[in-house]
N, C-alpha and C positions, 0 to 999 in steps of 0.2 A: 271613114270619118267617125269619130266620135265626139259626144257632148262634154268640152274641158268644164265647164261650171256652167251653175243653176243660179239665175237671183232672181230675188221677188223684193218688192217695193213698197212694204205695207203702208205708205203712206206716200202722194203724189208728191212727185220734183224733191220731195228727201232723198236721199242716200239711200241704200237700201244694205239686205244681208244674202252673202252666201250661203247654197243651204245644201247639203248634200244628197235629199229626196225633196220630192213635192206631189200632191196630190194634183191633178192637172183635168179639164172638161170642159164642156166647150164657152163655158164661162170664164175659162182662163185660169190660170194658179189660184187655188187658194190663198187667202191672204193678199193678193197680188193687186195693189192699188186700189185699194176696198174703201179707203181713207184720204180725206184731201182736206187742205186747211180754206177754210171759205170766211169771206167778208161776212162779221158778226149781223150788219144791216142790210145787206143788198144781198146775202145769200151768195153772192157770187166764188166760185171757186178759184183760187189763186193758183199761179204756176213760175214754177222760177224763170220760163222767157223775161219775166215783166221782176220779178221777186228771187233775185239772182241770190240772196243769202240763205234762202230754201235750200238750194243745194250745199249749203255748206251744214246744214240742222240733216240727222240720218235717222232710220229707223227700225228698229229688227224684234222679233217677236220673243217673247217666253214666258215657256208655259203657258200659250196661249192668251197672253197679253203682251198689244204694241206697247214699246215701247220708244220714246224719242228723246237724243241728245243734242243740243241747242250748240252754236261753236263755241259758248266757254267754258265747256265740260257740261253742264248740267242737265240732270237726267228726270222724265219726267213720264210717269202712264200716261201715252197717248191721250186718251180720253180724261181726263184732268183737269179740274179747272187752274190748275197750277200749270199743265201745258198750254191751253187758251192764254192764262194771264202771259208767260213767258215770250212766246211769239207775236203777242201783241206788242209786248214792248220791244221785239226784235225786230217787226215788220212797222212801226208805229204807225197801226191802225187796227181795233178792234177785231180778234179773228177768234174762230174755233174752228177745231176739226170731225169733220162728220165723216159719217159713210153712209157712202152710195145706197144701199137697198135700205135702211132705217131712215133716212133723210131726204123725202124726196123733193122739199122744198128747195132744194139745190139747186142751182140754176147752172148748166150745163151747156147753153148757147154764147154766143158773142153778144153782148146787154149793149148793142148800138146806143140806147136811149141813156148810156151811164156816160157822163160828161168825162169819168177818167178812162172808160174805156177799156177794163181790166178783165174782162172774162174771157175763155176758155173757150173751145170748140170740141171741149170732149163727148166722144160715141156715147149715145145714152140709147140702148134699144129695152125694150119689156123684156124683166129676166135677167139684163146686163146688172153683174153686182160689184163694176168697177169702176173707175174714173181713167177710162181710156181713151187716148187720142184719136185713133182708128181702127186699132184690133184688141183682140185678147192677150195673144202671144207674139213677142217680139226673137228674133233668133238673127245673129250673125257670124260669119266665119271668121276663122286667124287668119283667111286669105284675104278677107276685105282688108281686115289692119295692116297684113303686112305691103297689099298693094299701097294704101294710103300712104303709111310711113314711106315707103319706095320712092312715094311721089311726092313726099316733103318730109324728108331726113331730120329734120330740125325741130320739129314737131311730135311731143306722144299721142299717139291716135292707142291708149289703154280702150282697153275693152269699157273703163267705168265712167269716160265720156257717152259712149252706147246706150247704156244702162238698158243690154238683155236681158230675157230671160233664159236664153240657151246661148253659150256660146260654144260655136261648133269647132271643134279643132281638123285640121284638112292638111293632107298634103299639096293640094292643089295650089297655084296661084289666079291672083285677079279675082274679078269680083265675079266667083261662080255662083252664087245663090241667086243673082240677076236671072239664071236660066233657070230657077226652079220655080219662079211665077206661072200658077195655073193647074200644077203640079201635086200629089201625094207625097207626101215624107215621112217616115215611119221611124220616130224616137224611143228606142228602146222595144216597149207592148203600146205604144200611143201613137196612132195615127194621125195625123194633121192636113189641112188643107193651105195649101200658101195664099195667103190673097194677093198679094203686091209688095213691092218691093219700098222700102219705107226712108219716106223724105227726113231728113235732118234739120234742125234747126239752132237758132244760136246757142241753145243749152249747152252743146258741143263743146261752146268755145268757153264757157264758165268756171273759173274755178274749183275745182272739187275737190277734195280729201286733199292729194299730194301734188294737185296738177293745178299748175297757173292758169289765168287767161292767155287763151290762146285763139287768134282772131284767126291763124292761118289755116287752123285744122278745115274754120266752115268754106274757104274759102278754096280750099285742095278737091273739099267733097264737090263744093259744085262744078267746078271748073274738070274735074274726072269722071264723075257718077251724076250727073244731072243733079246734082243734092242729097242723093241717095247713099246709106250707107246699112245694108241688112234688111230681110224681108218681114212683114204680115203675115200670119198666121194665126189659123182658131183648127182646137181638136174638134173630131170626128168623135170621138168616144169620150170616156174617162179611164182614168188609170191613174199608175206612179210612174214621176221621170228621175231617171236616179245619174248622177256626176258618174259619168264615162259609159255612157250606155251608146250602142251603135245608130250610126244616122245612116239611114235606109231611104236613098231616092226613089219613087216609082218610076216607071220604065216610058 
């Protein structure tokens, strides 16, 4: 087994970039959802479950600044009040983009007491410098897709419905990394711990780049994997993970 591509997310529910290395610790990728678009008055963090044209605005880094492209072309430094201005009027409702370890006014619970009921249940631990669902590192194999696609033909189950940060190329079929929960795996020089295996949700089925709405994908994953499609995971160390480096299950 080896790692066919690397993504990183620099800003939540966008699009994100391929990247050929990354710097990786138990804070998760660098760069890697450090940034999330939040409600300008409620602080509340938005996600494309609820803000389905997020996925279609992407974001990719250089030279060390994000950068984000909105879907009618137009490009903007993340942190910008011209990106603010632009997605507000894309989301029509006052928003800016913050991150996580400079912003900690960000509200990272479910805001039960908000009559629209738009917040997030993102992991927010001391230290944590991301806007993550449940873990740091997300990882799935060519054998989950190829099982999914197996089990509805008709449907692309692409990797960038996923949206990991490793994805693993396997000869094997079925959904082998179901058995790696509990387990050591060793990427390359970069050790990792699996936590669980990682529920999916309607994001799946959202349009993205070149891929329609597609209602059947979420519907294959529950009905085969319990809803499940690729595992949890946080490093053990730090290091570099570099595009095509060995995956090493522990024994």
């Amino acid at each position: 087994m080896h790692g066919q591509s690397l993504g990183r997310y620099p800003v939540k529910s966008m699009q994100g970039e391929q990247v050929e290395q990354v710097e990786v610790d138990a804070l998760g990728i660098a760069g890697d959802r450090r940034r999330a678009v939040v409600d300008a008055a409620t602080g509340v963090s938005l996600s494309a479950k609820r803000y389905a044209a997020l996925l279609l605005c992407s974001a990719w880094t250089i030279d060390g600044q994000v950068m984000i492209k909105l879907p009618d072309g137009t490009e903007f430094p993340a942190d910008s009040t011209s990106a603010a201005e632009a997605l507000s009027s894309l989301l029509n409702r006052q928003v800016v983009i913050r991150m996580a370890h400079r912003d900690h006014e960000v509200r990272h619970e479910f805001p039960t007491q908000l009559p629209t009921g738009e917040g997030e249940p993102f992991i927010w631990e001391p230290g944590l410098e991301g806007f993550f669902d449940r873990a740091p590192l997300h990882l799935i194999t060519t054998a989950t897709l190829g099982e999914f696609s197996r089990l509805q033909p008709n449907s692309s189950f692409d990797s960038v419905r996923f949206r990991p940060n490793i994805l693993v190329e396997t000869d094997e079929t079925g959904f082998v990394e179901n058995d790696w929960v509990g387990r050591d795996v060793r990427i390359g020089t970069v050790a990792c711990h699996v936590l669980d295996t990682k529920p999916r949700c309607v994001m799946t089925t959202r349009p993205q780049g070149d891929l329609p709405r597609d209602s059947e994908v979420m519907k294959t994953i529950m009905q085969s994997n319990e809803g499940c499609g690729g595992i949890e995971l946080r490093a053990l160390g730090s290091g570099n993970l570099h595009n095509g480096a060995p995956v090493v299950l522990s024994a």
